[in-house]
mmCIF file of the N, C-alpha and C atoms, coordinates in Angstrom:
data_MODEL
# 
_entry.id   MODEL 
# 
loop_
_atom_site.group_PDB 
_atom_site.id 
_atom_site.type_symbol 
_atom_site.label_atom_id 
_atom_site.label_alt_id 
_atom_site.label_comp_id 
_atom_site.label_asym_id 
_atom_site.label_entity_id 
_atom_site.label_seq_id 
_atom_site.pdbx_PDB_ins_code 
_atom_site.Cartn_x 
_atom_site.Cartn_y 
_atom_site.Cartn_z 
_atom_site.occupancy 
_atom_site.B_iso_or_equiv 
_atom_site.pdbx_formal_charge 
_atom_site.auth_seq_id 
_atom_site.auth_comp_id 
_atom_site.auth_asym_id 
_atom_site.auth_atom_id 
_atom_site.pdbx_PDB_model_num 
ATOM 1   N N  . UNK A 1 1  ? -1.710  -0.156  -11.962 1.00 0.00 ? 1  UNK A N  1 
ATOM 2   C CA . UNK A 1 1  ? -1.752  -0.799  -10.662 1.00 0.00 ? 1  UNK A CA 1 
ATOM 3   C C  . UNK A 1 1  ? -2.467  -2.136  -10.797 1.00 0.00 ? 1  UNK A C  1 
ATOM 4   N N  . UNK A 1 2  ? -1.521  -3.036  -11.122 1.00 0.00 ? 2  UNK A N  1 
ATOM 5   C CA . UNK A 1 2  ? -2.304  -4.596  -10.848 1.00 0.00 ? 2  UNK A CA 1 
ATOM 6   C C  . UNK A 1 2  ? -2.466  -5.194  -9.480  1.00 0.00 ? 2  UNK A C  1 
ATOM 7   N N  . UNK A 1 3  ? -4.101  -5.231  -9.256  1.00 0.00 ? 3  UNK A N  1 
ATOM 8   C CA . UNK A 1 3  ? -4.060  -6.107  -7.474  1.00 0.00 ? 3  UNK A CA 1 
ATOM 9   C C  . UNK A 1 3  ? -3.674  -7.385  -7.659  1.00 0.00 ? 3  UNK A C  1 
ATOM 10  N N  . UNK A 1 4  ? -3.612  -8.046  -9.068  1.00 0.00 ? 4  UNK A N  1 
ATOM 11  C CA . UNK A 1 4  ? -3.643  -9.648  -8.961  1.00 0.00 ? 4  UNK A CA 1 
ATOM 12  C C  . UNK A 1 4  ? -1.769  -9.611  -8.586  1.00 0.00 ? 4  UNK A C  1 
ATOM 13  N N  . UNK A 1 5  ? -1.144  -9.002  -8.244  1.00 0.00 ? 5  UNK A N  1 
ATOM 14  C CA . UNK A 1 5  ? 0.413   -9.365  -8.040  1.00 0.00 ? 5  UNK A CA 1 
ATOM 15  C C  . UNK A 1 5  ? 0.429   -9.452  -6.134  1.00 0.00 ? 5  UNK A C  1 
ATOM 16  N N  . UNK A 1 6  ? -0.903  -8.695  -5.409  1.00 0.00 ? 6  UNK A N  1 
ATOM 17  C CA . UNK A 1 6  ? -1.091  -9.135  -4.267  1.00 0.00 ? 6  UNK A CA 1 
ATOM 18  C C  . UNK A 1 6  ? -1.713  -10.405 -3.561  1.00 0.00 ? 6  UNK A C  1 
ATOM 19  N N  . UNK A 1 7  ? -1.099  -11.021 -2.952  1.00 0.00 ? 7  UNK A N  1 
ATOM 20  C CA . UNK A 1 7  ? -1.360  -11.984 -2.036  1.00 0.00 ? 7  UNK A CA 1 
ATOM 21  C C  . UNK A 1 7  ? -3.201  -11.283 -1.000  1.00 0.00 ? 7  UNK A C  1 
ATOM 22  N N  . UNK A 1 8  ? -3.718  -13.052 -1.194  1.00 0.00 ? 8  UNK A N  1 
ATOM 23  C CA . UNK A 1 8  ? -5.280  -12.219 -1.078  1.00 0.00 ? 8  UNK A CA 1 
ATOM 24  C C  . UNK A 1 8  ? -5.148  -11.813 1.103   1.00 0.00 ? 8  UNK A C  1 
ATOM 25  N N  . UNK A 1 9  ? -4.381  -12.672 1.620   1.00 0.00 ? 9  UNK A N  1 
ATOM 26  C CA . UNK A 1 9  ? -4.265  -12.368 2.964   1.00 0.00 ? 9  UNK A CA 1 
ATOM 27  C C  . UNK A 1 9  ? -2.563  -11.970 3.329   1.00 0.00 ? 9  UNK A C  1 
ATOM 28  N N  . UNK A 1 10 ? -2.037  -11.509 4.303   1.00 0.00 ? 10 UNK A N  1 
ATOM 29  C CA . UNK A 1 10 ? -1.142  -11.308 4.777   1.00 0.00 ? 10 UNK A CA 1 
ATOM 30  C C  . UNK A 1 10 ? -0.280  -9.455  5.035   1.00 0.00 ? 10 UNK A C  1 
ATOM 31  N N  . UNK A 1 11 ? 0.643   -9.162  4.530   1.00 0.00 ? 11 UNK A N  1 
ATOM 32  C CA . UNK A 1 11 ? 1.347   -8.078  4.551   1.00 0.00 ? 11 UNK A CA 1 
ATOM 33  C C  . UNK A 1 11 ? 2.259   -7.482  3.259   1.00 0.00 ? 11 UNK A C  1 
ATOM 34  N N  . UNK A 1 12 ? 2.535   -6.302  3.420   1.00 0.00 ? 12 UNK A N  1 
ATOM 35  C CA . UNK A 1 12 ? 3.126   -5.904  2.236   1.00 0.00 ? 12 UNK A CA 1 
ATOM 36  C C  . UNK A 1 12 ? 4.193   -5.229  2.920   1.00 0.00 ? 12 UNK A C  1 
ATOM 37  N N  . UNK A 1 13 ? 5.306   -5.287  2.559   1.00 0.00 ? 13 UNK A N  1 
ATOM 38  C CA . UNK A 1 13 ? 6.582   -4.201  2.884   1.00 0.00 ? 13 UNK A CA 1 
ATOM 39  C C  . UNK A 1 13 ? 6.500   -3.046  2.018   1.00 0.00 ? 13 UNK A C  1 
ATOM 40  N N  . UNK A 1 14 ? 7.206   -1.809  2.297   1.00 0.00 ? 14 UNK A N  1 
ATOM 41  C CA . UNK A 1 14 ? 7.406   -0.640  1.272   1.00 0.00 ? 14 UNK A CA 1 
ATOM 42  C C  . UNK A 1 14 ? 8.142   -0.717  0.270   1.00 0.00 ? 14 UNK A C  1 
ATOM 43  N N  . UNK A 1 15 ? 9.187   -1.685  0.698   1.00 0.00 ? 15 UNK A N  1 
ATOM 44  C CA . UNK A 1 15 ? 9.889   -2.217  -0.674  1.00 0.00 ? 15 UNK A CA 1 
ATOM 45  C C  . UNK A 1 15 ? 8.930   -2.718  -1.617  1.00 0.00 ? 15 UNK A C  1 
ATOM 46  N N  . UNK A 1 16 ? 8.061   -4.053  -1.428  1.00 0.00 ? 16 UNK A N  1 
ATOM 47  C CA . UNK A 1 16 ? 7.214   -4.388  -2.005  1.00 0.00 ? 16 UNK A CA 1 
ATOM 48  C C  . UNK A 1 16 ? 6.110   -3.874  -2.896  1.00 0.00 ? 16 UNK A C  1 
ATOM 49  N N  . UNK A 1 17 ? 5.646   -2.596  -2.157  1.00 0.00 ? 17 UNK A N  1 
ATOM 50  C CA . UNK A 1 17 ? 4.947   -1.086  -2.523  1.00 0.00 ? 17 UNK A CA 1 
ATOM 51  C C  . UNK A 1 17 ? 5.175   -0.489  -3.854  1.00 0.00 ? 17 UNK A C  1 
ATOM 52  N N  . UNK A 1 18 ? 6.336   0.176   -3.474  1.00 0.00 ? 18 UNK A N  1 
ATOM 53  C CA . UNK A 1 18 ? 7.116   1.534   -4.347  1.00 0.00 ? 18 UNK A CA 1 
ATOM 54  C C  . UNK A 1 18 ? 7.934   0.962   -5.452  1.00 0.00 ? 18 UNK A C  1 
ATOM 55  N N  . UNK A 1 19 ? 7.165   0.909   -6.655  1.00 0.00 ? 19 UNK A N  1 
ATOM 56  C CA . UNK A 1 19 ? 7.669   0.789   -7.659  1.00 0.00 ? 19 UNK A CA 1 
ATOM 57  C C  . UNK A 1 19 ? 7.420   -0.559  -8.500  1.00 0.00 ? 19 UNK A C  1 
ATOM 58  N N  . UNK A 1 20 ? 6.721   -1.664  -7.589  1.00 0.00 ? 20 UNK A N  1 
ATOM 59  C CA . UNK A 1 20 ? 6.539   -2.860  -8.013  1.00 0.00 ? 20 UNK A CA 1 
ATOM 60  C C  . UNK A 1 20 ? 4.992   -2.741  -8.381  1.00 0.00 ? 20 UNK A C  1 
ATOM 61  N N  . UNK A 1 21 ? 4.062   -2.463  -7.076  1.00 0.00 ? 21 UNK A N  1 
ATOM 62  C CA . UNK A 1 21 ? 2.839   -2.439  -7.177  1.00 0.00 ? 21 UNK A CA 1 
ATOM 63  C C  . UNK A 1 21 ? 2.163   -1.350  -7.240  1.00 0.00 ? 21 UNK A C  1 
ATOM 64  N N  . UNK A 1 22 ? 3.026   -0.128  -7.015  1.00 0.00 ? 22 UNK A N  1 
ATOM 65  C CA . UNK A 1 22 ? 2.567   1.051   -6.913  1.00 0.00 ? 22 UNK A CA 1 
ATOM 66  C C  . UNK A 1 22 ? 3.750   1.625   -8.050  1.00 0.00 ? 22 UNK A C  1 
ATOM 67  N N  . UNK A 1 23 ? 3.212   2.777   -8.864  1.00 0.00 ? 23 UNK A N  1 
ATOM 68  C CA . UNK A 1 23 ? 4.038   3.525   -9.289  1.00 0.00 ? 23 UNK A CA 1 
ATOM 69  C C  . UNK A 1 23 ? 4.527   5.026   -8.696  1.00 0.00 ? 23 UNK A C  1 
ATOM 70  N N  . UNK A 1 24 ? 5.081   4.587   -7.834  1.00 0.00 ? 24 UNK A N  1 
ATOM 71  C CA . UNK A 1 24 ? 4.991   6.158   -6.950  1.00 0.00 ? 24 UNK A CA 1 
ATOM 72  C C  . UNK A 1 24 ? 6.630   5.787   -6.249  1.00 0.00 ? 24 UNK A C  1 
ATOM 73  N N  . UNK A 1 25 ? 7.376   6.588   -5.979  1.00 0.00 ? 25 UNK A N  1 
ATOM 74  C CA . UNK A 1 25 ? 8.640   6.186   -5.418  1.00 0.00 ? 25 UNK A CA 1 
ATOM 75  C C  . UNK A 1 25 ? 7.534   6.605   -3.471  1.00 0.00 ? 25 UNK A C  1 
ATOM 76  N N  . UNK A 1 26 ? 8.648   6.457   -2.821  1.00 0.00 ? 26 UNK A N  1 
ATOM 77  C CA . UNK A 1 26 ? 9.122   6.053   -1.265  1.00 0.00 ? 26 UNK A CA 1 
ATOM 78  C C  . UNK A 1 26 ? 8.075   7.360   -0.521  1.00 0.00 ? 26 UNK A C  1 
ATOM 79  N N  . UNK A 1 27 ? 8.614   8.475   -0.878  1.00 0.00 ? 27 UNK A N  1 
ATOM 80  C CA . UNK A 1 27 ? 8.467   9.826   -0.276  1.00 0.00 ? 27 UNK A CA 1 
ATOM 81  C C  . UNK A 1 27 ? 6.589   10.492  -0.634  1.00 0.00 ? 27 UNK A C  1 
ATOM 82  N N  . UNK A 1 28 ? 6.120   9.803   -1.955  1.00 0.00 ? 28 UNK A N  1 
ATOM 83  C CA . UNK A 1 28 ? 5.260   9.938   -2.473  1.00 0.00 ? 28 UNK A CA 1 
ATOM 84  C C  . UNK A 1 28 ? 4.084   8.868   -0.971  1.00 0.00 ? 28 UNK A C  1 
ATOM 85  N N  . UNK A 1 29 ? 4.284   8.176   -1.218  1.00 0.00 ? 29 UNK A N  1 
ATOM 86  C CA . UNK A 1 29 ? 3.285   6.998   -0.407  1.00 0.00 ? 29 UNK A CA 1 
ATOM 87  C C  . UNK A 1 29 ? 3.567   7.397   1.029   1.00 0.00 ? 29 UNK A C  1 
ATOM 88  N N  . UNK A 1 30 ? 4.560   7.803   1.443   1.00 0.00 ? 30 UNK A N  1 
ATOM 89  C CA . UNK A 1 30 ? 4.336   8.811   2.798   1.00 0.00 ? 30 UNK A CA 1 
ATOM 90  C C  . UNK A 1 30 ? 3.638   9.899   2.862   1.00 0.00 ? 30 UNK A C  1 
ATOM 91  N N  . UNK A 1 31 ? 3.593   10.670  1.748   1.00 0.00 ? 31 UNK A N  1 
ATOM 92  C CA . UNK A 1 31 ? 2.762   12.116  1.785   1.00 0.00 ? 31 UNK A CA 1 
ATOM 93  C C  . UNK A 1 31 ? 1.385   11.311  1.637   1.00 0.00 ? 31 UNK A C  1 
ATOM 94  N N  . UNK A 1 32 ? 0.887   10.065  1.029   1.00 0.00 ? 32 UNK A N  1 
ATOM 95  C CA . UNK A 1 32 ? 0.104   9.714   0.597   1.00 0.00 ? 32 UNK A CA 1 
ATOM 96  C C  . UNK A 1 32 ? -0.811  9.347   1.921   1.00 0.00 ? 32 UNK A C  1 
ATOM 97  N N  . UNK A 1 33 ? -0.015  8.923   2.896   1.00 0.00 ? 33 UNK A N  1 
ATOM 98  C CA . UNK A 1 33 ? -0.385  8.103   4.296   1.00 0.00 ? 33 UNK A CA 1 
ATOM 99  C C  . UNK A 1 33 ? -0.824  9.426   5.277   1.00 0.00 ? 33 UNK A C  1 
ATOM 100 N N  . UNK A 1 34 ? 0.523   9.959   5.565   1.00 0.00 ? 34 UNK A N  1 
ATOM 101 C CA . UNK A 1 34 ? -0.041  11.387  5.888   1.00 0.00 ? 34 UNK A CA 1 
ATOM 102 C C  . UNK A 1 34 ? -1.556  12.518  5.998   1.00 0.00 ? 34 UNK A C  1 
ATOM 103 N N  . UNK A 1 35 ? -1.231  12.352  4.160   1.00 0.00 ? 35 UNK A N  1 
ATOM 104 C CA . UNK A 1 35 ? -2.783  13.485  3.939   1.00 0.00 ? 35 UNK A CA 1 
ATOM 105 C C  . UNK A 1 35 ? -4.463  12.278  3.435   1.00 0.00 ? 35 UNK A C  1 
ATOM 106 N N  . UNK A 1 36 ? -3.779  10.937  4.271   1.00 0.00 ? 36 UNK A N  1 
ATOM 107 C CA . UNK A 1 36 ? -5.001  9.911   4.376   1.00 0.00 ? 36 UNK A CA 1 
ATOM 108 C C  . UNK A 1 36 ? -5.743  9.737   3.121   1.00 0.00 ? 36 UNK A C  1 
ATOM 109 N N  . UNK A 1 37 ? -4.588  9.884   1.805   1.00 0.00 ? 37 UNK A N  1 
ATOM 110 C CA . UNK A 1 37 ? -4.890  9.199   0.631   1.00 0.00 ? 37 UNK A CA 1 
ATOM 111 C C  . UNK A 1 37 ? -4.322  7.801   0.713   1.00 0.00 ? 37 UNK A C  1 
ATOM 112 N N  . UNK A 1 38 ? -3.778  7.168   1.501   1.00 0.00 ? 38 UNK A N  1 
ATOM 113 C CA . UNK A 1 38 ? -3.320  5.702   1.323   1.00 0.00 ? 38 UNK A CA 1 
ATOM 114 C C  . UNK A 1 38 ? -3.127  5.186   2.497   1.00 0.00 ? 38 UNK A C  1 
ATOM 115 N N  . UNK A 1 39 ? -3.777  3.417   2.573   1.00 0.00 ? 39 UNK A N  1 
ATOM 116 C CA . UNK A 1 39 ? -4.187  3.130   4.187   1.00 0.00 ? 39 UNK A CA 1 
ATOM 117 C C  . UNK A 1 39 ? -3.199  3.651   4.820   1.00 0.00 ? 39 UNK A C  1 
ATOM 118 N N  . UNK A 1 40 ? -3.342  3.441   6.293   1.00 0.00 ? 40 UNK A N  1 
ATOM 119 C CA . UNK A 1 40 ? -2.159  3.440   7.409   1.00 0.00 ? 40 UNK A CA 1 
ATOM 120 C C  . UNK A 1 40 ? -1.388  2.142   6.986   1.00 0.00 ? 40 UNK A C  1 
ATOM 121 N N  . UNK A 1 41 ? -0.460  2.440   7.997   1.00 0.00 ? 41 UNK A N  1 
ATOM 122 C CA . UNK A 1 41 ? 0.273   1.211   7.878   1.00 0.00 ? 41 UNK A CA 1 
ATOM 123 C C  . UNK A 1 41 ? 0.798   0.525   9.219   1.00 0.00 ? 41 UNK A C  1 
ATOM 124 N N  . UNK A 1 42 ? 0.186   -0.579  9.195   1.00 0.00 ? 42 UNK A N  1 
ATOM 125 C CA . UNK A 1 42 ? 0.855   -1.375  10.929  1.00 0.00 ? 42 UNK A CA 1 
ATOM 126 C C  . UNK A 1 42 ? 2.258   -1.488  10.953  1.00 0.00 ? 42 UNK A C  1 
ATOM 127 N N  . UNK A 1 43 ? 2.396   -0.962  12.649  1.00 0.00 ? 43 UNK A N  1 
ATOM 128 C CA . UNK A 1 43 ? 4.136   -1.307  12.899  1.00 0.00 ? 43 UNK A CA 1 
ATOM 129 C C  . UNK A 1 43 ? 4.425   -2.974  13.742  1.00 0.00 ? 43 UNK A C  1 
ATOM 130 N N  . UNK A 1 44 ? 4.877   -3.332  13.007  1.00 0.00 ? 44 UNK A N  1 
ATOM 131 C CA . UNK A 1 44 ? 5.258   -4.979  13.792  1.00 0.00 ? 44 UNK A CA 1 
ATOM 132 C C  . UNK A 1 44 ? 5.966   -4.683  14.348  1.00 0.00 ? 44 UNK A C  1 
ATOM 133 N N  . UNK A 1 45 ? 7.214   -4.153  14.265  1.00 0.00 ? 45 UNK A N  1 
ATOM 134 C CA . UNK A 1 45 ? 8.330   -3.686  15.399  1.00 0.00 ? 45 UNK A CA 1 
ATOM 135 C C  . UNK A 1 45 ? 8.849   -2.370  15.261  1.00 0.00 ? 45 UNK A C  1 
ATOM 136 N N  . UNK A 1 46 ? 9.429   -1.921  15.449  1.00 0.00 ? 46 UNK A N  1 
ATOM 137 C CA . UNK A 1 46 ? 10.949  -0.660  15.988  1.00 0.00 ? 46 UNK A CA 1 
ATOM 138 C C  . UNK A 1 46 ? 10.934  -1.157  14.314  1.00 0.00 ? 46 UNK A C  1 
ATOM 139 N N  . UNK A 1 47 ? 11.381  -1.753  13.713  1.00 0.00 ? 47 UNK A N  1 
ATOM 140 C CA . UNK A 1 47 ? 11.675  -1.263  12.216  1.00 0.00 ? 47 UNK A CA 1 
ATOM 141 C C  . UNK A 1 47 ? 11.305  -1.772  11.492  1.00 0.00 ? 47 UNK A C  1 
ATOM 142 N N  . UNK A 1 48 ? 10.330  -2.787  11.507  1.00 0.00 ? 48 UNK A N  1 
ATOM 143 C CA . UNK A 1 48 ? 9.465   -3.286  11.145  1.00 0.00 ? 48 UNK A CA 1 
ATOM 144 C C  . UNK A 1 48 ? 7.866   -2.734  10.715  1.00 0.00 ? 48 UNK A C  1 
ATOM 145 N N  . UNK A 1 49 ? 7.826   -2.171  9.496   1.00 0.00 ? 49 UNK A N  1 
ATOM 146 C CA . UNK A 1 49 ? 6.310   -1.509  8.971   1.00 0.00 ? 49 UNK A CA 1 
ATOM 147 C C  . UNK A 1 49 ? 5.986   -1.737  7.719   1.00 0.00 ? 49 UNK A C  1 
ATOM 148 N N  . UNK A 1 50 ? 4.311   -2.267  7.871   1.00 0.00 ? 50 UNK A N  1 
ATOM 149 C CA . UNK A 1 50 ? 3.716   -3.315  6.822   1.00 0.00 ? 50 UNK A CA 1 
ATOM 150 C C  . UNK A 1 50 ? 2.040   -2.257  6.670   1.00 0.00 ? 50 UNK A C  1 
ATOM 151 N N  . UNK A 1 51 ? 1.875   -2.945  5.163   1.00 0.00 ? 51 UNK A N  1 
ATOM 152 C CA . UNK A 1 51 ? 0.176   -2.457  5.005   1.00 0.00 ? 51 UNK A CA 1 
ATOM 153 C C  . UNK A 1 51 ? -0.693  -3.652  5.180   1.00 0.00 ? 51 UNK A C  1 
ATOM 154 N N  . UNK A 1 52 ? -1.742  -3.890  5.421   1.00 0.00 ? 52 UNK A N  1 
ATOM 155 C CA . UNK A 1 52 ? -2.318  -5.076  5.194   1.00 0.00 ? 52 UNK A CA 1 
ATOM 156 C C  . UNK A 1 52 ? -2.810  -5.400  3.532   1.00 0.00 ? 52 UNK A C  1 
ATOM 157 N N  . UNK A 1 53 ? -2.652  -6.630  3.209   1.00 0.00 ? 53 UNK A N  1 
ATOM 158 C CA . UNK A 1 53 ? -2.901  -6.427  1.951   1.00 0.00 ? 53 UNK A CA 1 
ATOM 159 C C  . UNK A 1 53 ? -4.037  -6.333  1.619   1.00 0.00 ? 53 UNK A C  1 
ATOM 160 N N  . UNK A 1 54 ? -4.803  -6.673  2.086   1.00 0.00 ? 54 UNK A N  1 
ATOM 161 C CA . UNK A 1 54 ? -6.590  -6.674  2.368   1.00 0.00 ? 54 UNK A CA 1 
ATOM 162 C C  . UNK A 1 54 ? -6.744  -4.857  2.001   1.00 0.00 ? 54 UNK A C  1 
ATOM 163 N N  . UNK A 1 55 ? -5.877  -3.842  2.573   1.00 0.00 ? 55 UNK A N  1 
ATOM 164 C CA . UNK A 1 55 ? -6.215  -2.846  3.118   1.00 0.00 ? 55 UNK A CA 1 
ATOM 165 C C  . UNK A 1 55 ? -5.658  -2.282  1.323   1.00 0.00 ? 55 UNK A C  1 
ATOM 166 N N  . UNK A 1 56 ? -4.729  -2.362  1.104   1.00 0.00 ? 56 UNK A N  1 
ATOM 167 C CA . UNK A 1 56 ? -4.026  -1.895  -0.138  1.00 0.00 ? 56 UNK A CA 1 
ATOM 168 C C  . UNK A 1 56 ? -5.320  -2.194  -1.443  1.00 0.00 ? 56 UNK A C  1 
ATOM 169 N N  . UNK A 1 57 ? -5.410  -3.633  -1.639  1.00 0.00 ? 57 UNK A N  1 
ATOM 170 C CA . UNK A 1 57 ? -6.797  -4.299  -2.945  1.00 0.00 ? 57 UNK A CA 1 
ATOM 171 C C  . UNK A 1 57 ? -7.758  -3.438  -2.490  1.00 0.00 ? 57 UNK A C  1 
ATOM 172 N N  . UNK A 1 58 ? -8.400  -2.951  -1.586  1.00 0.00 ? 58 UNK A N  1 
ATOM 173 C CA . UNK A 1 58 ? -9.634  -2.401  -1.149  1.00 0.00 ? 58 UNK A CA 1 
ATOM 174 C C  . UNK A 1 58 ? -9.086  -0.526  -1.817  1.00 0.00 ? 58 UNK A C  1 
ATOM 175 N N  . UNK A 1 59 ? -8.002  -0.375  -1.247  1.00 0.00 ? 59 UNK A N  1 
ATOM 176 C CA . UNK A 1 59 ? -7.485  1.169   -1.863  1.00 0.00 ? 59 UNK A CA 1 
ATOM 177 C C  . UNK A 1 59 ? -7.357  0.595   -3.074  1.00 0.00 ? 59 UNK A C  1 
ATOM 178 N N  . UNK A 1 60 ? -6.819  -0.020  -4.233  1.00 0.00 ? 60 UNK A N  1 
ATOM 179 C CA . UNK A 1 60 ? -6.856  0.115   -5.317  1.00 0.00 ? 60 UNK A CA 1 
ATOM 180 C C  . UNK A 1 60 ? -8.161  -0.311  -6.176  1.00 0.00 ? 60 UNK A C  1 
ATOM 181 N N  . UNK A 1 61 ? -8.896  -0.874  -5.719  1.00 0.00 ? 61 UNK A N  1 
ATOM 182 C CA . UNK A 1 61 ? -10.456 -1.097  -6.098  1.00 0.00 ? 61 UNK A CA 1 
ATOM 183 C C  . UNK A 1 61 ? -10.906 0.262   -6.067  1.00 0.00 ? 61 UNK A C  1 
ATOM 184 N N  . UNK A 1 62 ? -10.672 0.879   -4.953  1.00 0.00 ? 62 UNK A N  1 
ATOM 185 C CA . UNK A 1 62 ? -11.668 2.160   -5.104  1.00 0.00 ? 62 UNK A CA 1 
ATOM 186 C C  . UNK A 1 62 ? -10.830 3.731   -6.254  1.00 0.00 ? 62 UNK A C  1 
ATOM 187 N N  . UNK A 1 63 ? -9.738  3.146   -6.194  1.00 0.00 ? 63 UNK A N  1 
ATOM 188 C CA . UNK A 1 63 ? -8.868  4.105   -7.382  1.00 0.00 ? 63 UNK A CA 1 
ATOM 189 C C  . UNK A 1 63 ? -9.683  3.933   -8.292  1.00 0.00 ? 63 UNK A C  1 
ATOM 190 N N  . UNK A 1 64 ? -9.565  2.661   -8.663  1.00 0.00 ? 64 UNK A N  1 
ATOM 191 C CA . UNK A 1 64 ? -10.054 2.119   -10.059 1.00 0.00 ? 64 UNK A CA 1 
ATOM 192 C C  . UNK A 1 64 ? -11.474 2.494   -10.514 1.00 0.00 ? 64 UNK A C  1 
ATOM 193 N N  . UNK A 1 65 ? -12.593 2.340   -9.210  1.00 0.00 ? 65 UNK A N  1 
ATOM 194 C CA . UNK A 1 65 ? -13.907 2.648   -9.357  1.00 0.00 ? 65 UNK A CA 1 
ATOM 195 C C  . UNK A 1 65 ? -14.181 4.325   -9.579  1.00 0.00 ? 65 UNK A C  1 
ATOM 196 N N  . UNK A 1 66 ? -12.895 4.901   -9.276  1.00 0.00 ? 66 UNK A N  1 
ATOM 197 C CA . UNK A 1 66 ? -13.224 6.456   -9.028  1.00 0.00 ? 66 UNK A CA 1 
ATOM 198 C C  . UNK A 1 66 ? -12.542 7.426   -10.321 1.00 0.00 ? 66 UNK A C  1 
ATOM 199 N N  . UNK A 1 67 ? -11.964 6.305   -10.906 1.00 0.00 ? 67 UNK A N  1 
ATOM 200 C CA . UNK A 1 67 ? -11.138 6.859   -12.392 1.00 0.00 ? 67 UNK A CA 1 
ATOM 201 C C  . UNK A 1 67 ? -12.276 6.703   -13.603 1.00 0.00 ? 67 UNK A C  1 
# 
């Protein structure tokens, strides 16, 4: 999991997520959100849903500190 491929302000899509920055497919990072191993995620619209990226570097800092 590299944070330096995240942007230090803005949003992340799930596309963006699953498989690029995360190694986990689609279904994984939902169970992940769910049982409040991985931030929430803001809805901008009806089909529109983002993480903050702020929120993601802060979850993978603490992976990293806890491995």
């Amino acid at each position: 999991m590299e944070s330096h491929n995240i942007p230090s302000t803005g949003y992340l899509r799930q596309a963006q997520l699953v498989g690029h920055i995360l190694p986990i497919g689609a279904t994984t990072l939902w169970r992940w959100v769910k049982q409040g191993k991985f931030p929430q995620p803001i809805k901008l619209s009806e089909r529109v849903t983002v993480w903050r990226c702020e929120d993601v570097k802060a979850w993978m800092d603490q992976q990293r500190a806890a491995a």
